[in-house]
N, C-alpha and C positions, 0 to 999 in steps of 0.2 A: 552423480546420480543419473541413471538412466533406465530408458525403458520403462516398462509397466508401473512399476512405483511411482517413478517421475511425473508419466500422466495423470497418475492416482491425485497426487501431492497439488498438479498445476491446479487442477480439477477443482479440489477443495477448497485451496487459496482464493478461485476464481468465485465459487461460493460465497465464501465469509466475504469478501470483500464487496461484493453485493448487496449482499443482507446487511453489511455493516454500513454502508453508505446511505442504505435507505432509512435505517435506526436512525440516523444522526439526526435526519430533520424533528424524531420527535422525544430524542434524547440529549438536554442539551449538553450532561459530561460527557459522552460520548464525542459530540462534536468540537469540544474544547480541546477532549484527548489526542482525539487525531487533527487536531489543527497543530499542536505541539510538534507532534511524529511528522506531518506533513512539511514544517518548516526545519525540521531533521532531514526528514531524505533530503529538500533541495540541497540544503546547504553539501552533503554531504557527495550527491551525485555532481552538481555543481563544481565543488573543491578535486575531483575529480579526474576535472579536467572535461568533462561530459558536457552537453545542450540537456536542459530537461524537455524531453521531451518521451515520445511515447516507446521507443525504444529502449532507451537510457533506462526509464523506470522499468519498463520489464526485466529487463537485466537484473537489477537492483532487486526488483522483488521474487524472480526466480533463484536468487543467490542470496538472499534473506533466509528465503523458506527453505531452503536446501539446507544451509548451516545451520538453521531453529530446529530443523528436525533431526542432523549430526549432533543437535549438544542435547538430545531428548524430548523436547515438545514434539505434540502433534496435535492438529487441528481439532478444537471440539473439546478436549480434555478437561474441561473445567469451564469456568465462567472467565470471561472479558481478561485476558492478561494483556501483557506487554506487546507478546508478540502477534496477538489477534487485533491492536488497537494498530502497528503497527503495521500488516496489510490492509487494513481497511484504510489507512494513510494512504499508503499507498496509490491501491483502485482508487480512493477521494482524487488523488493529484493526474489518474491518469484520466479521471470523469474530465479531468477541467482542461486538460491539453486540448483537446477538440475542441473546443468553448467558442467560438468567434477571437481565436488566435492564432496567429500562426505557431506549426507544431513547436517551434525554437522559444516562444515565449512563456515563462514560468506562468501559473495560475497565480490570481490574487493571493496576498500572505494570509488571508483570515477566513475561515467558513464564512458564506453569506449564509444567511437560511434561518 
């Protein structure tokens, strides 16, 4: 996927996962949902062969969105699904790489908040 669509896509992703991070503090399924999906992607960037860290997950989540929108989703379509809890995991895990860690150390395993 490239060009204009692609920035169309990054765009949005960038969106929801925002909005979805800020929900979480006063949603608490929400925050359980993507604490699940959040210990998904590590394991999964991790097993990899990857560092989590802020590259790793962009990867991961550019090539998430990419194949969610090859197999039919697309952003906004409905209410809260898999693949919307699923970037917002995401942006959650890249909020936390910055944290007072270095960028090579995983975020705690549990939402605080």
């Amino acid at each position: 996927m490239t060009g204009e669509f692609a920035d169309e896509l990054h765009a949005i992703i960038h969106d929801i996962g925002v909005a979805g991070v800020a929900k979480m503090a006063e949603t608490p399924g929400l925050a359980a949902e993507v604490d699940q999906h959040a210990a998904a992607v590590r394991d999964i960037v991790v097993a990899s062969g990857e560092r989590l860290n802020e590259a790793s997950l962009l990867d991961y989540l550019h090539g998430f969105a990419e194949a969610a929108v090859e197999r039919g989703w697309w952003p906004g379509s409905g209410g809260p699904d898999w693949e919307f809890i699923r970037v917002v995991a995401v942006c959650w895990l890249l909020s936390k790489v910055g944290e007072d860690a270095p960028a090579d150390t995983p975020p705690p395993p549990a939402f605080e908040g």
